[in-house]
C-alpha positions as a printed Julia matrix, in Angstrom:
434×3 Matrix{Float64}:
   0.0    0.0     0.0
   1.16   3.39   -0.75
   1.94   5.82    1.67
   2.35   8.75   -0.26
   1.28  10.51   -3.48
   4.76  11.64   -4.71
   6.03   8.05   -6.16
   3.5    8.42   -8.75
   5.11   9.29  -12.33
   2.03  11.48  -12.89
   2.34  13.53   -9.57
   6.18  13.41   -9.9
   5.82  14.88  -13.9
   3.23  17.87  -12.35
   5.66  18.53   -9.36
   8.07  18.94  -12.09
   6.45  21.29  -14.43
   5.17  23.71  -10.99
   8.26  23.59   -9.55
   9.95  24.72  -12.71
   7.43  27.6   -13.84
   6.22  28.24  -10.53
   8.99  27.94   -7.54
  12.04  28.53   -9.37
  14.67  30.32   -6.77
  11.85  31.05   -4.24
  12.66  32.85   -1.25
  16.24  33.41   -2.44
  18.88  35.41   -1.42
  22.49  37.04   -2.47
  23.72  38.84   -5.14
  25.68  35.98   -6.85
  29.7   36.55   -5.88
  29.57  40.22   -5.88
  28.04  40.84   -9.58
  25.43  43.89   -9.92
  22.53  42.33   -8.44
  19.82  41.18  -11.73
  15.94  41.53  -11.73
  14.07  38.46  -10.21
  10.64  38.14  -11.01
   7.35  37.86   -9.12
   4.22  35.85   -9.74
   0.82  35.98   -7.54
  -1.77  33.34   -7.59
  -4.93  33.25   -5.85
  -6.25  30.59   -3.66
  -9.39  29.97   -1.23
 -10.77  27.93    1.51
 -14.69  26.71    1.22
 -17.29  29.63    1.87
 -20.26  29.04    3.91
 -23.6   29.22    2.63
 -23.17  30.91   -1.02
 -22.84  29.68   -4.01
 -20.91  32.28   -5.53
 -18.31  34.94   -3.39
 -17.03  37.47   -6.58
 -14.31  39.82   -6.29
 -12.87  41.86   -8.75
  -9.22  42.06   -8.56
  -7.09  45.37  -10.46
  -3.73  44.78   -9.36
  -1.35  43.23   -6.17
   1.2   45.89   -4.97
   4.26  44.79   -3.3
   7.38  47.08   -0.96
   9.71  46.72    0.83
   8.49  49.22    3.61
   5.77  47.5     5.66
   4.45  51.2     7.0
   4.66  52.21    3.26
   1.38  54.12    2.56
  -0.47  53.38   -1.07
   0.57  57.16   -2.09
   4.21  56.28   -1.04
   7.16  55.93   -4.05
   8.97  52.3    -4.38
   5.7   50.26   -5.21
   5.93  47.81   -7.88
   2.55  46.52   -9.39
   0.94  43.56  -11.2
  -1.73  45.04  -12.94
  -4.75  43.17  -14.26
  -6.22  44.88  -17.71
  -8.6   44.73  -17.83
  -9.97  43.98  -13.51
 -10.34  40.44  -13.19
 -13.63  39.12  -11.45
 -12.78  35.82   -9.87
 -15.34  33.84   -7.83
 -13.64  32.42   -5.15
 -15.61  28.93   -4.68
 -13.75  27.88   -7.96
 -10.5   27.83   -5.97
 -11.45  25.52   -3.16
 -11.26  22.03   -4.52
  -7.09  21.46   -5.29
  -8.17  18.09   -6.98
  -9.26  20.38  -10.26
  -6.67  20.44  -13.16
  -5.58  23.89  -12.02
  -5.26  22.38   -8.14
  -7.65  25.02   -7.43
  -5.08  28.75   -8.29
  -6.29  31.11  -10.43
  -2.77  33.34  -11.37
  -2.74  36.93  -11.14
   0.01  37.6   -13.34
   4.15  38.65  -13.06
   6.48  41.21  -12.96
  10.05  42.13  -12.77
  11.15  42.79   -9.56
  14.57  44.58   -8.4
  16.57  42.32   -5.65
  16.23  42.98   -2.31
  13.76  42.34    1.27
  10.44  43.02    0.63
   7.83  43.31    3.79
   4.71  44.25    1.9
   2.2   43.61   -0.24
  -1.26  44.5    -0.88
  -4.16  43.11   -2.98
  -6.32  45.99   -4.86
 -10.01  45.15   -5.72
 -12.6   47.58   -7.76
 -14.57  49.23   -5.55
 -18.36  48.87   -6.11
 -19.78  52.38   -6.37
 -20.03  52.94  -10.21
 -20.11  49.78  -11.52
 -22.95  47.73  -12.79
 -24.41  45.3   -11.78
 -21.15  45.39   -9.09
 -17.58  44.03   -8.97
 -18.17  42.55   -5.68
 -20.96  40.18   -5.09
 -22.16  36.66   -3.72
 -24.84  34.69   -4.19
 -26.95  32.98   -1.46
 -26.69  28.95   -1.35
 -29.69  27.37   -3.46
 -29.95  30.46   -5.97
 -28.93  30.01   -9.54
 -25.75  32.28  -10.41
 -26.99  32.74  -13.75
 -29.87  35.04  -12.59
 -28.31  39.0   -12.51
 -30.93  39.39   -9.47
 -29.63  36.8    -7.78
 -26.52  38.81   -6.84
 -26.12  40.57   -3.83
 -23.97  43.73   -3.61
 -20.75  43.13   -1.34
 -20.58  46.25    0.81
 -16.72  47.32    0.75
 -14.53  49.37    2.64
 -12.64  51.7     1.6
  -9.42  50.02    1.96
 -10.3   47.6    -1.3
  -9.36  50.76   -3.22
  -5.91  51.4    -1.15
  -4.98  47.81   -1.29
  -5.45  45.06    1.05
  -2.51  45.2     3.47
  -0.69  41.44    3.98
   2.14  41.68    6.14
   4.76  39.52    4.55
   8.32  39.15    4.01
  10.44  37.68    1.34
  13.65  37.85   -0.34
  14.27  38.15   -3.91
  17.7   36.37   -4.88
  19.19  37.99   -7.89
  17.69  36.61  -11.35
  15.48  34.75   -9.31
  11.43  33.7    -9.06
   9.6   34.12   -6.13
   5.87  33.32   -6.29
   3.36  34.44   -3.76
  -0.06  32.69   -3.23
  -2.4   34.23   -1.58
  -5.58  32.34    0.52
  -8.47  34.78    0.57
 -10.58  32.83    2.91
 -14.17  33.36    1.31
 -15.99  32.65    4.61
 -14.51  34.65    6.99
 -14.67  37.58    4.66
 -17.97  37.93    4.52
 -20.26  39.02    7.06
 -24.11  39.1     7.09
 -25.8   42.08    8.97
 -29.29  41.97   10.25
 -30.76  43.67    7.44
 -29.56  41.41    5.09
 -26.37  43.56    3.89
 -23.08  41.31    3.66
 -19.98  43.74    4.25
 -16.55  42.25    2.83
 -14.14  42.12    5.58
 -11.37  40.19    3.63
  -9.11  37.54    5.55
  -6.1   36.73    3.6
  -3.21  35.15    4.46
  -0.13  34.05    2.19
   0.34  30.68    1.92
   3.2   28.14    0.57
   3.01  27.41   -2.82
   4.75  24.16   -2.35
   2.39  21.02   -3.87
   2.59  18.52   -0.37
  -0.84  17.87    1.8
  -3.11  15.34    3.12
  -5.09  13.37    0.27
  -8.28  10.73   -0.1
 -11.63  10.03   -0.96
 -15.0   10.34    0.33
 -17.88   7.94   -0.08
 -20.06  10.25   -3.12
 -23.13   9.04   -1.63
 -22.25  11.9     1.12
 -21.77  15.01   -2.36
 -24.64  17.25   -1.74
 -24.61  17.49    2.18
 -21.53  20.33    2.14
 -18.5   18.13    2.84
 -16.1   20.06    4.16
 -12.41  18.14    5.15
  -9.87  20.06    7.2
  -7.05  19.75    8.79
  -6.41  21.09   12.43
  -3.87  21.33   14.44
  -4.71  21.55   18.96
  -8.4   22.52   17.58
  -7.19  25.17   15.12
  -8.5   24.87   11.32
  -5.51  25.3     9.5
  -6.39  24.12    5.67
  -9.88  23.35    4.66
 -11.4   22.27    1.09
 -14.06  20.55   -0.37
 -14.36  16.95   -2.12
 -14.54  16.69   -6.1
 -18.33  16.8    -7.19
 -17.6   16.62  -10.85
 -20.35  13.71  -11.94
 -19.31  10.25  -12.69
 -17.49   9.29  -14.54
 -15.01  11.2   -13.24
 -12.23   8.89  -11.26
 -11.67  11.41   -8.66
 -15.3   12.11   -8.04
 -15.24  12.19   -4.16
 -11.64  12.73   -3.86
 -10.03  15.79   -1.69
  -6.85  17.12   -1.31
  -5.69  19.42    1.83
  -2.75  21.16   -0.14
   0.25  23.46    0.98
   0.55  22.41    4.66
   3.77  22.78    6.97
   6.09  19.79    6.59
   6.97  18.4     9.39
   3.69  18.8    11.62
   1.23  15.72   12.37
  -2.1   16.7    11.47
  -5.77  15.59   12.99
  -7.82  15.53    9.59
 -11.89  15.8    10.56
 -14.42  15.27    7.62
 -17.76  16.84    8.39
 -21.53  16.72    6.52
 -25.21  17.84    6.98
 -26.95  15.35    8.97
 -23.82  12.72   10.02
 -21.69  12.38   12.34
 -18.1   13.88   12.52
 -15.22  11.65   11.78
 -11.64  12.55   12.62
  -8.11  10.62   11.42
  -5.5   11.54   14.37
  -1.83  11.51   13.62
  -1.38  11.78    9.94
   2.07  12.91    9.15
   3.1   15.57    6.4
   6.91  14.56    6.69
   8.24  16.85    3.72
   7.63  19.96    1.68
   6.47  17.57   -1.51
   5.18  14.23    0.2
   1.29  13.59    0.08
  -0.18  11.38    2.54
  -3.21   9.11    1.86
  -5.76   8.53    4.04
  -8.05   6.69    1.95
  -8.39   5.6    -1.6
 -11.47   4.86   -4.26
  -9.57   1.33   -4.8
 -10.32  -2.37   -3.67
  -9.56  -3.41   -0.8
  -9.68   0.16    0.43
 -12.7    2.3     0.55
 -13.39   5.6     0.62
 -14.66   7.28    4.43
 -18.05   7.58    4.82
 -19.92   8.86    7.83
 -22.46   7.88   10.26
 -26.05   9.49    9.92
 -26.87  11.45   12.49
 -29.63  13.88   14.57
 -28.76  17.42   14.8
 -29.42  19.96   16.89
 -29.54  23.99   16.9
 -27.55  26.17   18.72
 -28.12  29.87   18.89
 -27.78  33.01   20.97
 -25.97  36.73   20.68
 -22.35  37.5    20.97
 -22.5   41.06   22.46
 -19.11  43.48   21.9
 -18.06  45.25   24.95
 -17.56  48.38   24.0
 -18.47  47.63   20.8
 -15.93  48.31   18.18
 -15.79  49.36   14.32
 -17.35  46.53   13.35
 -15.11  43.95   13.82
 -15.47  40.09   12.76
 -16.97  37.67   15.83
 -16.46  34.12   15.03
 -18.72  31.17   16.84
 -17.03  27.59   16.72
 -18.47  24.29   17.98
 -15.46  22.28   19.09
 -15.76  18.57   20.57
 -13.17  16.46   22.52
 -13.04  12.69   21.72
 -12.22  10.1    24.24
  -8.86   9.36   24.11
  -8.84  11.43   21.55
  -7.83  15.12   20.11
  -9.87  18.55   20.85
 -11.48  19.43   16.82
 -13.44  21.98   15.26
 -16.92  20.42   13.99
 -18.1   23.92   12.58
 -16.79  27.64   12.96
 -18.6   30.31   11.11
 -19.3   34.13   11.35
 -21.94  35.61   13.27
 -24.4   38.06   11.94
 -23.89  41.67   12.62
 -27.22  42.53   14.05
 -29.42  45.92   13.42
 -32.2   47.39   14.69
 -33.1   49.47   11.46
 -30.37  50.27    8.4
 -27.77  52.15    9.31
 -28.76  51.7    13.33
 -26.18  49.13   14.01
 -26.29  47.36   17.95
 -22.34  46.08   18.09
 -24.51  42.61   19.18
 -23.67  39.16   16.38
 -26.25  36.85   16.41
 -25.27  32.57   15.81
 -26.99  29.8    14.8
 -24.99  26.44   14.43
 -26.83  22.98   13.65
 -24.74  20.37   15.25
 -24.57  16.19   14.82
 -25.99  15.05   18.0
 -24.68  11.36   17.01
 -21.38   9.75   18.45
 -18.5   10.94   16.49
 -15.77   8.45   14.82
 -12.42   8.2    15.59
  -9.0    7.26   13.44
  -5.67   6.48   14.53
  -3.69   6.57   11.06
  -1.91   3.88    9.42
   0.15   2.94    6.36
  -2.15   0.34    5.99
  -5.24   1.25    4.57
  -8.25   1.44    5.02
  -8.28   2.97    8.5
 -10.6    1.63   10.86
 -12.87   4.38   12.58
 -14.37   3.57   15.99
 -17.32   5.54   16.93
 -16.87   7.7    20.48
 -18.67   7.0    23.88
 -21.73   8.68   24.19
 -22.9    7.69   27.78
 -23.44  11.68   28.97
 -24.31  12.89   25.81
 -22.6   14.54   23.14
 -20.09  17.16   24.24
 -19.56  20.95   22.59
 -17.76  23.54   23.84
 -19.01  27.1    21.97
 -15.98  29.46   21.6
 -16.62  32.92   20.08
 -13.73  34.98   19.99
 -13.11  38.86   17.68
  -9.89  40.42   17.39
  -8.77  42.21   19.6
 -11.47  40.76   22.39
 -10.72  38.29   24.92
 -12.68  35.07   24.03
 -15.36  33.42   25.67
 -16.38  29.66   25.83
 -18.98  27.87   27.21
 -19.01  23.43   27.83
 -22.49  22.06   26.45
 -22.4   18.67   28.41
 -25.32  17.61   26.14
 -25.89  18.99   23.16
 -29.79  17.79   22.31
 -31.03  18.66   26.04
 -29.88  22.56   25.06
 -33.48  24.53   24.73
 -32.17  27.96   25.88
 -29.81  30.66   24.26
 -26.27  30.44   25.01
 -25.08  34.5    24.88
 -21.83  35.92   25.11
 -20.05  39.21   26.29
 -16.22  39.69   24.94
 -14.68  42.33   26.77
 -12.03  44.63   24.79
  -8.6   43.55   25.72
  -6.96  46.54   27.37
């Protein structure tokens, strides 16, 4: 049984070809034995983790700006810019599922770039106001995308027109590549308010371009219950995606692939879908910076993972801001600790800005989380495939702890002993760090 990805000639011939036109000299340094430093050049691709509850997430990209001064204003000289001509308008959920020919980038473009440290960059999207029907939009779960009324203005600040600011540094090696690829995480950047506006709030982080991960396959029988597979680390999402739902006979219909993760670190991987219970794989390694681990296969003897059907139950209540803030981002996450077992994130989503009349905000988020009441499944990962999940203890009930946490607040959590005997709100107060 194979343990990893990379001893395929397939894999090895596409690790090839991106690590030729797309890492070539990355993060780089020196001058090259005292010779007039040359022009590298920089590329930026785009990237996203699965959105919740839209089908669509739009932006409209004009340009990435890049400096070597991190407190470098947008007016400032020594900026050098990939433009896009004409503005690009990219829809995130395409970039979600690595297991797609493009493994799930969408490339922004190149330029020259002098030698040197660089501390800065910023992404640049249209602002709405004057364009029709808008450069920034989503579209509600369940709507067709194809309907023009379907799309719902993105309300932006003003710092889409200044440039995104990403705090990060990297070295350009003379004559060398370095390519950046930013994760604009679709769900945490968008935020519902009470009267039905959704403000974009972007969350972007840069992320390593490097091809390695976690990969496998999911019964298909669970496509069309919002799969989502992630790996976490103590609790903490740190990659997320989405299976492959293009329709038989597609081989790797079901398959996903957690790309770009930090060699070196062991990773809990949970897969989570309407109506079933969580399952979680504990201990799968990522040894190197191109090795893909497989957790599960489409392949006799092996099966894919499926999970357990399961109850749910609601959760609800208001997250209050104290003092409130300028509108900050409150997240609400459901995390469960298995017997014997690692702490996981079932479900973590942002709460809804809530408003008495528009304009007449309250600084109180509203949360709603349906949770599997059933017994969740645990993995301890193996070489040999397929792993064999045992389902939890649930003698006192399913157990939740609720954590909502907003920058720059301390967080709050509360234990939920038993999830499907919970008939009251659960509210919070985060209190502004001094």
């Amino acid at each position: 049984m194979k343990k990893f990805w990379s001893c395929s000639n397939h894999l090895v011939w596409v690790l090839g070809l991106v690590a030729t036109l797309l890492l070539a000299g990355c993060d780089s340094g020196g001058s090259g034995g005292g010779s007039t430093p040359q022009a590298g050049v920089l590329g930026v691709s785009l990237t996203d983790a699965p959105a919740c509850g839209f089908e669509e997430v739009n932006v409209t990209v004009s340009k990435v700006r890049v400096h070597q001064s991190n407190s470098a204003d947008d007016k400032a000289a020594g900026w050098t810019d990939i433009t896009l001509n004409p503005a690009r308008t990219i829809n995130l959920l395409n970039l979600n599922d690595p297991t797609q020919p493009n493994f799930a980038l969408d490339s922004l473009g190149e330029t020259p770039l002098a030698a040197g440290h660089y501390t800065q960059v910023r992404l640049v999207l249209v602002d709405n106001n004057g364009h029709s029907p808008t450069a920034n939009w989503v579209v509600l779960e369940g709507q067709d995308p194809g309907i023009i009324g379907n799309r719902i203005p993105l309300v932006t600040p003003s710092a889409v027109q200044s440039g995104i600011k990403l705090i990060h540094q990297f070295d350009v090696g003379s004559g060398q590549r370095v390519d950046l690829l930013l994760d604009f995480d679709a769900c945490r950047s968008v935020v519902r308010t009470g009267n039905d506006k959704y403000i974009l709030k972007p969350v972007i982080k840069v992320v390593p371009f490097v091809l390695n991960g976690i990969d496998g396959f999911v019964d298909t029988n669970l496509l069309g219950n919002h799969v989502v597979v992630s790996a976490q680390v103590n609790g903490e999402i740190v990659r997320a995606t989405v299976p492959n739902t293009t329709p038989a006979p597609n081989p790797n219909r079901g398959k996903f692939f957690l790309a770009r993760l930090t060699p070196g670190v062991t990773y809990d991987v949970v897969i989570t879908a309407d109506n079933h219970a969580t399952a979680v794989i504990t201990g799968v390694p990522v040894p190197t910076n191109t090795s893909i681990t497989t957790v599960s296969t489409n392949e006799s003897p092996t099966s894919p993972i499926a999970l357990n059907s399961s109850a749910t139950h609601s959760i609800s209540g208001t997250v209050t801001l104290s003092p409130p803030t300028d509108e900050p981002t409150v997240f609400v996450a459901a995390k469960q600790t298995l017997d014997g077992g690692p702490t996981v994130t079932v479900k973590s989503l942002p709460a809804t800005l809530l408003t008495v009349s528009p304009g007449d905000q309250t600084g109180d988020y509203g949360y709603n989380l349906t949770l599997p009441i059933g017994a969740p499944s645990l993995g301890v990962y193996s070489t040999s495939l397929p792993i064999l999940f045992t389902p939890q203890p649930t003698a006192v009930g399913v157990h939740y702890t609720i954590q909502t946490s907003a920058a720059a607040y301390q967080p709050q959590s509360v234990n939920i002993p038993d999830l499907s005997t919970v008939n009251t709100p659960q509210d919070f107060t985060l209190i502004l760090m001094p």
